[in-house]
MIGUVO-562226 format. One line per field, with one value per atom (N, C-alpha, C, O): atom name; z, x, y. Coordinates in steps of 0.05 Angstrom, whole numbers. Each point is the difference from the previous one (the first is absolute). Example, Ala and Ser with C-alpha at 12.3 -4.5 7.8 and 13.67 -1.06 7.14 Angstrom:
BEGIN
atom N; CA; C; O; N; CA; C; O .
pz 156; 0; 0; 13; -27; 1; 14; 4 .
px 264; -18; 18; 21; -28; 16; -15; 10 .
py -114; 24; 24; 0; 21; 24; 22; 22 .
END
This chain:
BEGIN
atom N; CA; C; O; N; CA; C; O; N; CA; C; O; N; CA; C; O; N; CA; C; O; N; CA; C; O; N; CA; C; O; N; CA; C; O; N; CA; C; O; N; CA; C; O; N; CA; C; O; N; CA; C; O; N; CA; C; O; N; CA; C; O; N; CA; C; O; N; CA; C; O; N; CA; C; O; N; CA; C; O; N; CA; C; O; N; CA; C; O; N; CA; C; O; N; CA; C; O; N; CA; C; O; N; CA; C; O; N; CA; C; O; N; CA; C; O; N; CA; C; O; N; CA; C; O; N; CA; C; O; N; CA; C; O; N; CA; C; O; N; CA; C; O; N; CA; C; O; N; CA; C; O; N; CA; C; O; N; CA; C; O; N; CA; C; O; N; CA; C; O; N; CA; C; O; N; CA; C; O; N; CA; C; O; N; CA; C; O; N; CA; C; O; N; CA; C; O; N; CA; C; O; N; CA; C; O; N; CA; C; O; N; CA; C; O; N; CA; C; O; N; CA; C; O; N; CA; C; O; N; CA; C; O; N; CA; C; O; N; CA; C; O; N; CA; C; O; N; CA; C; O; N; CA; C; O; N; CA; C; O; N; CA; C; O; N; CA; C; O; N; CA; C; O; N; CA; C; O; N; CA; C; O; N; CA; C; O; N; CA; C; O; N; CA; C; O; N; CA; C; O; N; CA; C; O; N; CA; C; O; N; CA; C; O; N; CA; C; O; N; CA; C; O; N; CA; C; O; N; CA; C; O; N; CA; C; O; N; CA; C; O; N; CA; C; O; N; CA; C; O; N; CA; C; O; N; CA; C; O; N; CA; C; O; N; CA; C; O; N; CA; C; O; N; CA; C; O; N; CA; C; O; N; CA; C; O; N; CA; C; O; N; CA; C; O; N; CA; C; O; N; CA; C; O; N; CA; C; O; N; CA; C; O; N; CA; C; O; N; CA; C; O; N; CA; C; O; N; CA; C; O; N; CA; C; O; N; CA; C; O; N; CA; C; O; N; CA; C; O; N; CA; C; O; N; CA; C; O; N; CA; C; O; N; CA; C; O; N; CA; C; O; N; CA; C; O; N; CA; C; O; N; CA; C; O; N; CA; C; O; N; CA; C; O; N; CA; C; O; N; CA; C; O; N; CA; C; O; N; CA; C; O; N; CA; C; O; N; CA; C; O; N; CA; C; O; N; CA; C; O; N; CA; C; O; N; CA; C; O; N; CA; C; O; N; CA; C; O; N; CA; C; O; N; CA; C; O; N; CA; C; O; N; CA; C; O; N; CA; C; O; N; CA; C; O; N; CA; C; O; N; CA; C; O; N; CA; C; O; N; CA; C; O; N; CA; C; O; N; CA; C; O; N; CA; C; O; N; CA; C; O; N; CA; C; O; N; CA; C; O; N; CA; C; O; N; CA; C; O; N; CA; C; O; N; CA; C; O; N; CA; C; O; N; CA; C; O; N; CA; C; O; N; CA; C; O; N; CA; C; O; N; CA; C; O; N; CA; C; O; N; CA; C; O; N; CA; C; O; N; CA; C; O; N; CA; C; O; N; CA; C; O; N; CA; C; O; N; CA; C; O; N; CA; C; O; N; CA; C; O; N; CA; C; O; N; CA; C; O; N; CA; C; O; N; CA; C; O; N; CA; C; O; N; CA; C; O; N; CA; C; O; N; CA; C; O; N; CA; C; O; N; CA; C; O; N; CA; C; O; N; CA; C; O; N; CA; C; O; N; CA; C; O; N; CA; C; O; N; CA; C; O; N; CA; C; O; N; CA; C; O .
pz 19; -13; 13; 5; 2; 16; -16; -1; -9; -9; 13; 10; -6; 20; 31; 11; -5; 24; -8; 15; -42; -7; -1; -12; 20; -4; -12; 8; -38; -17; 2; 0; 0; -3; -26; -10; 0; -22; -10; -11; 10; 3; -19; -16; 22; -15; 7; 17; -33; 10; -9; 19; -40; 5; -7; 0; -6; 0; 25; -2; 26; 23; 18; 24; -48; 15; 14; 22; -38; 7; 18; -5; 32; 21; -6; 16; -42; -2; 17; 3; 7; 23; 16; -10; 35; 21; 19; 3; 12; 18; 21; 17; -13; 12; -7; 15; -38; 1; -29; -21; 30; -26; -21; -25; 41; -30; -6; 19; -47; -2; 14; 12; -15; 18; -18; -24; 31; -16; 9; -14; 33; 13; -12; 11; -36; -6; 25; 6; 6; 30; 14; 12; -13; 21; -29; 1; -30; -17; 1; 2; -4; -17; 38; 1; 22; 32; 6; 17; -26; 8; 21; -8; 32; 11; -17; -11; 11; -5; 13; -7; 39; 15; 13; 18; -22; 18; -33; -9; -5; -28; 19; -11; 30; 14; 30; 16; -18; 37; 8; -16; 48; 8; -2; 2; -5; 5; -33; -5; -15; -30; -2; -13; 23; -18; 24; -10; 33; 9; -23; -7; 3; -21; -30; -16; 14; -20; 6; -6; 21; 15; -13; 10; -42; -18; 13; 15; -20; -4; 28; 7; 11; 36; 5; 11; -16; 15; -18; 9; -32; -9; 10; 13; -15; 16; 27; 8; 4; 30; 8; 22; -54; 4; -7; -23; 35; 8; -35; -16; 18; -37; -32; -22; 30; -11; -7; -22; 43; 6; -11; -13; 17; -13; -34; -16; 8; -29; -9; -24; 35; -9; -7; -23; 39; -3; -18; -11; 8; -16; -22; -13; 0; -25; -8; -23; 40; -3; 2; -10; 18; -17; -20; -11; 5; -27; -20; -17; 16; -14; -10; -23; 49; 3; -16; -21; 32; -17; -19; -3; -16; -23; -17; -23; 23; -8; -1; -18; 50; -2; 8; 3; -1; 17; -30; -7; -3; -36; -14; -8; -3; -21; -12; -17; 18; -14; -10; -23; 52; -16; -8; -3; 1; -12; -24; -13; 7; -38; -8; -24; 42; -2; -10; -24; 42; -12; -7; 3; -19; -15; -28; -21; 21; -23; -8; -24; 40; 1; -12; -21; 37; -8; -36; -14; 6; -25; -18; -22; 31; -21; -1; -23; 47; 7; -21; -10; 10; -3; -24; 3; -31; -27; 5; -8; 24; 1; 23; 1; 19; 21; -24; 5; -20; -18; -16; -11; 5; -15; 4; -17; 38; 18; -1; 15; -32; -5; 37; 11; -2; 17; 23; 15; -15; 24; 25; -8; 28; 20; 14; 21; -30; 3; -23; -16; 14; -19; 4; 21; -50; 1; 24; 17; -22; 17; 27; 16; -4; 24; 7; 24; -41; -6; 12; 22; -39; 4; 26; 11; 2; 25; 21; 19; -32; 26; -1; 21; -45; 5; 15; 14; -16; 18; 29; 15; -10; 27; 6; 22; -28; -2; 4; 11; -18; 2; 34; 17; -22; 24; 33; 20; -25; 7; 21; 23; -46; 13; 10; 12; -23; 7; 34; 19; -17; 27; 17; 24; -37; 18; 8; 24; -37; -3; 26; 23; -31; 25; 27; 20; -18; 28; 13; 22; -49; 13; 9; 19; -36; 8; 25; 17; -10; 25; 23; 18; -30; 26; 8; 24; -44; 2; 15; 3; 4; 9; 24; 12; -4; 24; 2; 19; -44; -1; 1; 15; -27; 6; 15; -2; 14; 25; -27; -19; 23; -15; 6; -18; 42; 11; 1; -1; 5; -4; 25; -1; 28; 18; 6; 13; -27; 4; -18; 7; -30; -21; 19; -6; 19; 20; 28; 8; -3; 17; -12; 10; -36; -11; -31; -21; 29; -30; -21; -15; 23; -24; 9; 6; -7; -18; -24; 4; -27; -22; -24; -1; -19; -27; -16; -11; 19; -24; -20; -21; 21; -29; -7; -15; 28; -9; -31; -10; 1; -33; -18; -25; 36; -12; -4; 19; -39; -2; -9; -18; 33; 1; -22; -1; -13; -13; 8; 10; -12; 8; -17; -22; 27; -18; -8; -23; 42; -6; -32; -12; 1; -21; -24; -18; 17; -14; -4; -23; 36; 14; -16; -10; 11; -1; -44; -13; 7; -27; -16; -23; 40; -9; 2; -16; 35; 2; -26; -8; 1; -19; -35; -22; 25; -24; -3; -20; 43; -7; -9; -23; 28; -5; -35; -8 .
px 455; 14; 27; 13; -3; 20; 18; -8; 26; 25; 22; 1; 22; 24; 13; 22; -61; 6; 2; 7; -15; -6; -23; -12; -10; -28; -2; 5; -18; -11; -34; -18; 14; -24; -20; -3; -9; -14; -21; -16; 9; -18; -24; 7; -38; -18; -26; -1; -16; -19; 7; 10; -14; 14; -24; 1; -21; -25; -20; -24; 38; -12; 22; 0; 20; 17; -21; 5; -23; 0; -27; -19; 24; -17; -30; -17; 19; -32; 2; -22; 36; 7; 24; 22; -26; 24; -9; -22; 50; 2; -26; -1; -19; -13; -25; -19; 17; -23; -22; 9; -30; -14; -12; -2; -5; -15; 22; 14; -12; 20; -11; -21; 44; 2; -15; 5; -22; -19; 5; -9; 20; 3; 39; 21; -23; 25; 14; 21; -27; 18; 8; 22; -35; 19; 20; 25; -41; 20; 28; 22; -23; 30; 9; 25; -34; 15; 5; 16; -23; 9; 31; 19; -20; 22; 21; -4; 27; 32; 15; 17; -25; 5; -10; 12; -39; -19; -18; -13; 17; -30; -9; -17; 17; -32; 3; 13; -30; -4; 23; 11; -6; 27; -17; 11; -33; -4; 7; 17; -30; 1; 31; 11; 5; 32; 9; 20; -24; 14; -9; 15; -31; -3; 5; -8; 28; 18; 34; 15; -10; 29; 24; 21; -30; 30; 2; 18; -36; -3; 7; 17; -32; -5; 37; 12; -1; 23; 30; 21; -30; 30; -8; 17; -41; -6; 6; -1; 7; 4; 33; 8; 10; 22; 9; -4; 12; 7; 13; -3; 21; 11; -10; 9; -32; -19; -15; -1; -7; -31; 18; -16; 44; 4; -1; -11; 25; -2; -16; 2; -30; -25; -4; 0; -4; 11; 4; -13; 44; 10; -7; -4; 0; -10; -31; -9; -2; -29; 17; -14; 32; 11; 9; -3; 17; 5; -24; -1; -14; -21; -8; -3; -2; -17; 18; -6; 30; 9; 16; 18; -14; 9; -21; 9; -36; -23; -22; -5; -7; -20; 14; -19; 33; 12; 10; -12; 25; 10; -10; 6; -30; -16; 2; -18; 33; 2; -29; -7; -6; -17; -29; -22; 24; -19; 5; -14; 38; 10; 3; -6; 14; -11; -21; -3; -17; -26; -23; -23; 40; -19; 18; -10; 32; 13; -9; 0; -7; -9; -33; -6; -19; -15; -5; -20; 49; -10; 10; -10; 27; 6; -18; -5; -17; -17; -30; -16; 16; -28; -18; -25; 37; 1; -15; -23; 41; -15; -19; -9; 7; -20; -27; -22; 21; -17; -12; -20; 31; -4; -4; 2; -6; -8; -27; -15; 7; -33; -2; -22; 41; -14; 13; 12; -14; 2; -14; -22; 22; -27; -4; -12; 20; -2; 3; 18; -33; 2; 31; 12; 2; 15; 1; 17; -37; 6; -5; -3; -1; -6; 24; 3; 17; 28; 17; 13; -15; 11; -3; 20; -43; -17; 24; 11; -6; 19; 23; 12; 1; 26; 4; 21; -37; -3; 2; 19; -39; -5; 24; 6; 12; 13; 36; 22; -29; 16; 3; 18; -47; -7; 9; 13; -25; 3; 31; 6; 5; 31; 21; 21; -36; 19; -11; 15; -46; -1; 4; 0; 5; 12; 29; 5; 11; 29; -4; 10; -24; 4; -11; 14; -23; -9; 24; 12; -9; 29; 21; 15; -13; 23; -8; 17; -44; -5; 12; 16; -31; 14; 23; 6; 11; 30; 15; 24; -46; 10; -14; 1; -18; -11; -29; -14; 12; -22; -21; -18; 14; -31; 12; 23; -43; 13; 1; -15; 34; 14; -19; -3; -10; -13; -36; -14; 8; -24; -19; -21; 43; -9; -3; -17; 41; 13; -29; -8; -7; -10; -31; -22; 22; -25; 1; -16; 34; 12; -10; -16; 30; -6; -12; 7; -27; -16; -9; -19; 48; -14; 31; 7; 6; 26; 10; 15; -27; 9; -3; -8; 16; -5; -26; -8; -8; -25; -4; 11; -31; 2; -39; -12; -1; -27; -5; -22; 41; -7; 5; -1; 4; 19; -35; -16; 8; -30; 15; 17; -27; 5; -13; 22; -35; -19; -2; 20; -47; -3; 14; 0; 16; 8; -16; 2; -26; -22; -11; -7; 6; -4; 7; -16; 46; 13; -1; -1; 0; -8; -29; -6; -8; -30; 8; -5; 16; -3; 22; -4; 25; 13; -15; 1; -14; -19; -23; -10; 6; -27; 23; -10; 30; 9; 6; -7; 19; 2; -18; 5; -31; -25; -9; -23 .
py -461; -22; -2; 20; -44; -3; -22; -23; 28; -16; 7; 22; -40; 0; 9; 0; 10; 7; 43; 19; -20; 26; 9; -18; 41; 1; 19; 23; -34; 25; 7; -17; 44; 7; 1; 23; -40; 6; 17; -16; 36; 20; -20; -18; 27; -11; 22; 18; -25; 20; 30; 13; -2; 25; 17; 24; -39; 21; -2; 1; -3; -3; 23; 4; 9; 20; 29; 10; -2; 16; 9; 16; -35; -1; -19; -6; -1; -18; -21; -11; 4; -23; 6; -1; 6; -6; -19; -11; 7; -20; -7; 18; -38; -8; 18; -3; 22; 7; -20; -8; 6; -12; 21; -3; 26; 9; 27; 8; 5; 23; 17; 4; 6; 38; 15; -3; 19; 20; 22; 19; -12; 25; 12; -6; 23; 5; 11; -12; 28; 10; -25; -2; -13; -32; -5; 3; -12; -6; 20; -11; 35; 19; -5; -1; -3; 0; -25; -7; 0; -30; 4; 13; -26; -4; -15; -21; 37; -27; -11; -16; 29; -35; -13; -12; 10; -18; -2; 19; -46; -3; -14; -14; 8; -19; 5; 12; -28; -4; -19; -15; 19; -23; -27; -21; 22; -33; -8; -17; 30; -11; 2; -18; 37; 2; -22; -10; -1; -22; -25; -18; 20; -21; -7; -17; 45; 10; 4; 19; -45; 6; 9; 7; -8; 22; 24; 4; 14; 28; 6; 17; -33; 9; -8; 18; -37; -10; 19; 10; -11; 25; 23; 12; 1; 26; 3; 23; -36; -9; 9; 5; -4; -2; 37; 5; 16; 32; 10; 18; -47; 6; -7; 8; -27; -9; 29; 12; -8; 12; 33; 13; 1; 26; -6; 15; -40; 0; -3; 2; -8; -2; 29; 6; 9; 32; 16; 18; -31; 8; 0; 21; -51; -1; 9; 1; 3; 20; 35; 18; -13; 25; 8; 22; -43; -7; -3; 18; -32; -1; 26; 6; 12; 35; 13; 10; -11; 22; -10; 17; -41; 2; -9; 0; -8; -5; 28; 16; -19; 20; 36; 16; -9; 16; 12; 20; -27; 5; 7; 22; -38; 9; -22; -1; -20; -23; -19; -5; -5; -10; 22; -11; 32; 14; -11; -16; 28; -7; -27; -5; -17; -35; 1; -2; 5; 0; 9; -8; 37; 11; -3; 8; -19; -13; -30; -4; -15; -29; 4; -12; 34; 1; 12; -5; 25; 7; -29; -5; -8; -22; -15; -8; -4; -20; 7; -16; 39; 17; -5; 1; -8; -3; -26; -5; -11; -20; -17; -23; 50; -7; 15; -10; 24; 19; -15; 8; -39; -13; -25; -17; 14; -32; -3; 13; -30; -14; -14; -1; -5; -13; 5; -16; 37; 23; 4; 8; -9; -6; 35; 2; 14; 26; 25; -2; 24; 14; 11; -2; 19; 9; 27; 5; 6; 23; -10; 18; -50; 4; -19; -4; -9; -6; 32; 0; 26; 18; 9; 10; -10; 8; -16; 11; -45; -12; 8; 2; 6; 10; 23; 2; 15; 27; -11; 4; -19; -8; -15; 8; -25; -11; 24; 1; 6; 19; 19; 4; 4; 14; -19; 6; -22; -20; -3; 3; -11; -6; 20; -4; 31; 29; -3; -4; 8; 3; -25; 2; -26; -21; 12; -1; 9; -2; 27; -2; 26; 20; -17; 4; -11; -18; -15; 3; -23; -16; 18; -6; 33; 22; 5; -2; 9; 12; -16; 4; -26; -28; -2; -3; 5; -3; 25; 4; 10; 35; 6; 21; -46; 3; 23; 4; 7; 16; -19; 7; -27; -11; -30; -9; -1; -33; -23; 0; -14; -22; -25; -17; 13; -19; 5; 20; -58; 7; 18; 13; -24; 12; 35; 12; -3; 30; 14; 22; -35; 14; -14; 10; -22; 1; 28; 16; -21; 29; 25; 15; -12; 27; 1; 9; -23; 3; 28; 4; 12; 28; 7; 22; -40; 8; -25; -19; 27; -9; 17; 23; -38; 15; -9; -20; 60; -3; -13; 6; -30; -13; 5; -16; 39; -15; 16; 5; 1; 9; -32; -2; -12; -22; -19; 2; -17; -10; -24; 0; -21; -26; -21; -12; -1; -15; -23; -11; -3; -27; -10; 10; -32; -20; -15; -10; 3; -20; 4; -20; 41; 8; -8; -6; 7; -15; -35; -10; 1; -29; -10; -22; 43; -3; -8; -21; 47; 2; -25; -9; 2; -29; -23; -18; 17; -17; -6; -21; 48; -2; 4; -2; 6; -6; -33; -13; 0; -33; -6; -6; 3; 5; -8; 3 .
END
């Protein structure tokens, strides 16, 4: 969104955050080890991010591209690095719970509600050690470097993914 020659970013999509869609790919990531590695500075190929000239042309810029950095350090260690969002949200899930427990029209059982917060959890700890790695040069930042050395990242195959299709299937048959 652009008013006065100022450009704001409007975030949208935020249930496509966590890898069910990236840049130029059509179907989700099923493989949690690409999801928790994901590169942070290459999300696509150069042909798809040229055709994404925000991200490609401030990255382009040495002071751009450290505060990008930066604020993914920030994130780690006053977020995941703390303990903060453990207690976020395993405090959000006990307020939510009463009444996820009690949703007639719920498209998942409670305990498979509980099942996502776990995963969900799991989830973002070993994202956040990855991004740490990256930022520390222990695992490659790029998509090329993690084609180079495909067995330096962080173990995620305890991490069990679910079709979403599933869910989809059972909204479907509740409109119904």
């Amino acid at each position: 969104y652009e008013e006065g020659g100022i450009l704001s970013i409007l975030p949208w999509d935020y249930n496509l955050a966590f890898g069910t869609y990236a840049l130029g790919m059509t179907d989700p990531i099923k493989d949690p080890n690409i999801l928790i590695n994901y590169p942070i500075n290459t999300p696509a190929e150069g042909e798809i991010m040229m055709n994404r000239p925000l991200y490609h042309n401030v990255m382009k810029n040495n002071g751009h591209f450290a505060k990008y950095h930066a604020y993914f350090d920030e994130l780690l260690s006053g977020y995941f690095e703390s303990g903060r969002f453990e207690i976020t949200l395993r405090q959000t899930e006990k307020m939510i719970s009463p009444y996820v427990q009690k949703d007639a029209t719920a498209f998942c059982s409670f305990e498979d509600h509980q099942l996502a917060v776990d995963t969900l959890e799991q989830i973002c700890l070993l994202r956040a050690q990855s991004i740490r790695s990256q930022l520390d040069w222990e695992i490659p930042a790029t998509i090329r470097g993690q084609q180079e050395n495909p067995d330096a990242k962080v173990d995620a195959s305890e991490v069990k993914l679910t079709d979403l299709g599933d869910f989809k299937d059972l909204e479907e048959s509740k409109e119904r």
